[in-house]
C-alpha positions in Angstrom: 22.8 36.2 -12.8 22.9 33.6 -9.9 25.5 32.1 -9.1 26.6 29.1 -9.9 26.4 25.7 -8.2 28.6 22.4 -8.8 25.6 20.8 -10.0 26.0 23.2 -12.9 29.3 21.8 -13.9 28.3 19.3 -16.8 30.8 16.3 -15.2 29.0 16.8 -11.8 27.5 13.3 -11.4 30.9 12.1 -12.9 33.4 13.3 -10.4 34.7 11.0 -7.4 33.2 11.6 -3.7 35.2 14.1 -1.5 38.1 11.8 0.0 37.0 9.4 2.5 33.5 8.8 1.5 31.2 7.0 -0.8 28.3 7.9 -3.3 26.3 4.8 -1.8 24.1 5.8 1.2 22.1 4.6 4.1 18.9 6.4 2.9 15.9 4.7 2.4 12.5 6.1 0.8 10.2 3.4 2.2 6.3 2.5 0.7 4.8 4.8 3.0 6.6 7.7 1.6 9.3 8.1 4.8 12.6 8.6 4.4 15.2 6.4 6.8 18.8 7.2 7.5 20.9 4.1 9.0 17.7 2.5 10.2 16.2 5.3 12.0 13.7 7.1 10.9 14.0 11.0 9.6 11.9 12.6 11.9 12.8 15.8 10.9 10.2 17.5 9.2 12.5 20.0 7.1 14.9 17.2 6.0 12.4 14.7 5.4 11.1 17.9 2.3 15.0 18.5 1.4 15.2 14.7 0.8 11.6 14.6 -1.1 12.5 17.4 -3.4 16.0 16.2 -4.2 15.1 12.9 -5.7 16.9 12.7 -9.3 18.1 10.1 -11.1 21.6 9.3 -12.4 22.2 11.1 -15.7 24.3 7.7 -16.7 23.0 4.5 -14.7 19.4 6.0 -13.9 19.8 4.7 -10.6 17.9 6.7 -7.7 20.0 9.7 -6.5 19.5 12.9 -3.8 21.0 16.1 -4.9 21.3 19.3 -3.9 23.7 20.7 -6.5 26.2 20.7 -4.2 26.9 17.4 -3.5 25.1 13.6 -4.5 24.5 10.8 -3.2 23.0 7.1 -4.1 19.9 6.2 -1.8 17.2 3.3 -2.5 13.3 3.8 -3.4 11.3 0.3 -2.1 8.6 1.1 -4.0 7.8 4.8 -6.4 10.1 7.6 -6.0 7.3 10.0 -5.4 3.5 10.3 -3.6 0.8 12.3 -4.5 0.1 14.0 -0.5 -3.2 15.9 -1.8 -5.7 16.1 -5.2 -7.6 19.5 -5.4 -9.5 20.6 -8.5 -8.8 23.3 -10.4 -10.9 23.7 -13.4 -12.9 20.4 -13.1 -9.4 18.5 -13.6 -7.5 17.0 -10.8 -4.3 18.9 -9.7 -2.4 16.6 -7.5 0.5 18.0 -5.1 3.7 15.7 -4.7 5.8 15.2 -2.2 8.7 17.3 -3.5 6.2 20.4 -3.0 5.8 20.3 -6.8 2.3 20.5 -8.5 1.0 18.8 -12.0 -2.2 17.8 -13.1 -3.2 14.5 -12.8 -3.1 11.9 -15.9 -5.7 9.9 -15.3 -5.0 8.0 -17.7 -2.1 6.0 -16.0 -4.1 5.4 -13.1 -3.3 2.0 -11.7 -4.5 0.2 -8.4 -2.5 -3.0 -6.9 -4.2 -5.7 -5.2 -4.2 -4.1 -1.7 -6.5 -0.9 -3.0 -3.1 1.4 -3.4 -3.9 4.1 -6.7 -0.4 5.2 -8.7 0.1 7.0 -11.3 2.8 8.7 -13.8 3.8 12.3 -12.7 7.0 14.1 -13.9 6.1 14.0 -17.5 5.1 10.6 -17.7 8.8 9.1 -16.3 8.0 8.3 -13.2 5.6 6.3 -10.7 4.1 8.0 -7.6 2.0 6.6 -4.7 -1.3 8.5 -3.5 -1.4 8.6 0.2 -4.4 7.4 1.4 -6.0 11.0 2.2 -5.0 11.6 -1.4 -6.3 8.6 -2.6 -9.7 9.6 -1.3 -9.3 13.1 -2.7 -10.1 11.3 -5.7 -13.9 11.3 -4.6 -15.4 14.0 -6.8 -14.3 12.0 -10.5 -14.8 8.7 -9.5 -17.3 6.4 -11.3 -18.5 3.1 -12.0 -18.7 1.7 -15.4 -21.5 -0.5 -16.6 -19.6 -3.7 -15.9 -18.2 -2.5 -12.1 -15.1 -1.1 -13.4 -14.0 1.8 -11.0 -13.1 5.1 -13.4 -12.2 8.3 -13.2 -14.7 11.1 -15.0 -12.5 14.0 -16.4 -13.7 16.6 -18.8 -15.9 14.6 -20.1 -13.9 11.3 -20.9 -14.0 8.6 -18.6 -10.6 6.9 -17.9 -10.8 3.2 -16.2 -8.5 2.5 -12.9 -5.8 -0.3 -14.3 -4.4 -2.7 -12.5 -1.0 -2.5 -11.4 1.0 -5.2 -11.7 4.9 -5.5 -10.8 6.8 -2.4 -9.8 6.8 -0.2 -12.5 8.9 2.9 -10.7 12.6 1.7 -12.6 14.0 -0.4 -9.5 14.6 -0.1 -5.9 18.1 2.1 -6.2 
């Protein structure tokens, strides 16, 4: 059995921060996908990962959290809390890898673009927004297609699923 963590304890995200400190932070996940700490950037390869593959959100307010199990604190997203880094196929479908390490196939169904070219979609079950990156973005190469009326799509298994347009921020806020 492994051991246990505090971030097993079921009041975890309800118990004060150690004495002196605060659950707000400096942290900043930007629109590029880079995290900043106090203004600086986090040039630090492995923490700039830990961050990524912390990212939670508050069991209570649903604000934008880091954790580690061990401890917590508040940080702020400026735009989606994740980014799709690369999109291989596997089995004709699109498997897109995040920037928490983690892996899902891609939905293209909730494919958006903004007005500057920028794709998103829904990862994590549907619940929340990522970015592609633009090498990602053109990862995207072997599905795309145009329908009879221009509209771009994406060809999966058959189905053709048209690129939306992405309006507002549709991640849940900037904290």
């Amino acid at each position: 059995m492994p051991l246990a963590k505090p971030g097993d304890h079921p009041d975890f995200f309800r118990l004060p921060p150690p004495p002196g400190a605060s659950r707000e932070s400096s942290i900043v996940l930007d629109d590029q996908g880079r995290f900043w700490h106090d203004g600086a950037l986090v040039e630090h390869p492995g923490m700039a990962r830990a961050f990524a593959s912390w990212i939670q959100r508050h069991p209570d307010d649903g604000r934008f959290i880091l954790s580690n199990g061990f401890d917590w604190t508040y940080f702020t997203v400026r735009d989606v809390p994740y980014f799709v880094k690369s999109v291989r196929a596997v089995d004709g479908a699109p498997l897109a890898e995040l920037s928490d390490g983690s892996e899902e196939l891609l939905d293209p169904s909730t494919l958006e673009a903004d007005a500057s070219g920028a794709v998103y979609c829904r990862v994590k079950s549907g619940a929340l927004a990522a970015k592609f990156t633009p090498g990602a973005q053109t990862g995207l190469a072997p599905w795309l297609a145009e329908s009879e009326s221009g509209a771009i799509e994406l060809a999966v298994g058959g189905r053709r699923f048209r690129v939306g347009e992405r309006g507002g921020q549709a991640s849940g806020g900037s904290h």
